[in-house]
C-alpha positions in Angstrom: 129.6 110.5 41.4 131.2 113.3 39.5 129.7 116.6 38.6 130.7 117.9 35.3 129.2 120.4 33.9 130.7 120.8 30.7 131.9 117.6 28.1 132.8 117.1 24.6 130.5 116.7 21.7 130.7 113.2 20.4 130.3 114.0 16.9 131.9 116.9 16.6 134.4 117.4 19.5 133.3 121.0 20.5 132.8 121.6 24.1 128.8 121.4 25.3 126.9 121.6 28.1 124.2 119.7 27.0 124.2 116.0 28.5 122.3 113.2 26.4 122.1 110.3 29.1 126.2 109.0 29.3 127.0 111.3 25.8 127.1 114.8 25.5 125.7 116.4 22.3 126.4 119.8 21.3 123.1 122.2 19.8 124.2 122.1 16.3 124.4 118.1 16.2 120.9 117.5 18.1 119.2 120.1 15.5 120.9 117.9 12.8 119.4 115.3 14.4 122.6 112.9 14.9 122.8 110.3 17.3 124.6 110.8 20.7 128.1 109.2 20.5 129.8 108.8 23.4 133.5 110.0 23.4 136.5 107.6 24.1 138.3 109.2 26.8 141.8 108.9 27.0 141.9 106.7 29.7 140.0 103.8 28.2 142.2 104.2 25.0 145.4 103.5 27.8 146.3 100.6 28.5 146.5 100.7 32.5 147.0 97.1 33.6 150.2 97.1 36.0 152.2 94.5 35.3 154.2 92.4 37.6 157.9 93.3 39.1 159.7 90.4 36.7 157.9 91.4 33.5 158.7 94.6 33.4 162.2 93.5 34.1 162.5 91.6 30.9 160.5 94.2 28.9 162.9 96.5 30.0 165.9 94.4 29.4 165.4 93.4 26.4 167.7 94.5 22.8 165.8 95.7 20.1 167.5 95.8 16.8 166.8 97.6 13.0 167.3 95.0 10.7 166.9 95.8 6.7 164.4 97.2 5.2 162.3 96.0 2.0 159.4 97.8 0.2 156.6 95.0 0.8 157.4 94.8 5.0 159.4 97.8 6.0 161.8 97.4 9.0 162.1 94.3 10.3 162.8 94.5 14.2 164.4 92.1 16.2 163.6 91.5 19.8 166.2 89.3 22.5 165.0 88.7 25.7 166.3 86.7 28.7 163.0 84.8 29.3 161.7 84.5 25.7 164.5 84.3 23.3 164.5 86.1 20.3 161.8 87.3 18.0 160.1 89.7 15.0 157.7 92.2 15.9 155.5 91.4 13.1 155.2 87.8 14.8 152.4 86.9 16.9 153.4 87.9 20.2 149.8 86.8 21.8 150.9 83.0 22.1 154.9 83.6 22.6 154.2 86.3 25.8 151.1 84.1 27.3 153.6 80.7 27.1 156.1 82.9 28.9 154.5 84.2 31.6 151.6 82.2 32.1 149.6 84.3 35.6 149.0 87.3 33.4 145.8 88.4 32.1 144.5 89.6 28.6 145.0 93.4 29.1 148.5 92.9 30.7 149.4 90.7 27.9 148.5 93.5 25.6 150.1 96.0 27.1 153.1 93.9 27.4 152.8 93.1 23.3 152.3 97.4 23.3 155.8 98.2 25.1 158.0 95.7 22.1 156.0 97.3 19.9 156.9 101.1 21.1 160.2 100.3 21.9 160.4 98.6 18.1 158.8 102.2 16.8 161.7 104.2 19.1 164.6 101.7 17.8 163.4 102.3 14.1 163.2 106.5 14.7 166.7 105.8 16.3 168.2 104.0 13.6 170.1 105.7 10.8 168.0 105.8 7.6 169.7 103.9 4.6 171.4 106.4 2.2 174.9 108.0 1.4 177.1 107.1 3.8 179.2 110.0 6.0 182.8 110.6 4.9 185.3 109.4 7.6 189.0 109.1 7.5 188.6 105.4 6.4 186.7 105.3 3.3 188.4 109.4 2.2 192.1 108.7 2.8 193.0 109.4 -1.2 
């Protein structure tokens, strides 16, 4: 067991020395008579389940592409893998990743759905956003 002497207000975020069972409640929230929230820590928020050797491998080698972009859906982002074809993001990956690999739980199936889904997010900050196109020597040669 731990000693901490200081924690974060759950309310209000400020730091406290004031312990309220498992929560920490600062002076100015217990005279307003709040209830004690408990923070999330960051480490609940992560998503920590190791995944297996051969997962990772096809999360890792897998092609992301940018594909248009409307008004009502955004990007769309396309995903190949070896193992589980080809897919959208904005599919339900729950079903698709469980049918592929069949011995992993619920949290490394979400955090599996998480790394498409990040890499998706880096592919789309990547990817050249639609407007006038650069001047090269093909399109500028009169």
């Amino acid at each position: 067991m731990a000693l901490h002497i200081l924690g974060r207000c759950g309310n209000c975020n400020t730091l406290t020395s004031r312990s309220m069972g498992d929560a920490w409640q600062c002076k100015p929230c217990q005279d307003k008579k709040l209830a004690p929230v408990e923070p999330v820590s960051k480490t609940k928020k992560k998503l920590t389940a190791k995944l297996p050797p051969h997962v990772q491998d096809v999360v890792d080698g897998a092609t992301i592409n940018v594909k248009s972009y409307d008004e009502e859906n955004g990007y769309r982002v396309l995903v190949n893998t070896s193992l589980m074809g080809h897919f959208y993001i904005a599919d339900d990956l729950t079903g698709r990743v469980e049918k592929a690999f069949p011995g992993l739980n619920e949290s490394q199936v979400q955090r599996v759905i998480a790394m498409f889904v990040a890499r998706g997010k880096a592919a789309i900050a990547r990817a050249r956003l639609p407007g006038k196109p650069k001047r090269n020597f093909v399109t500028d040669w009169d």
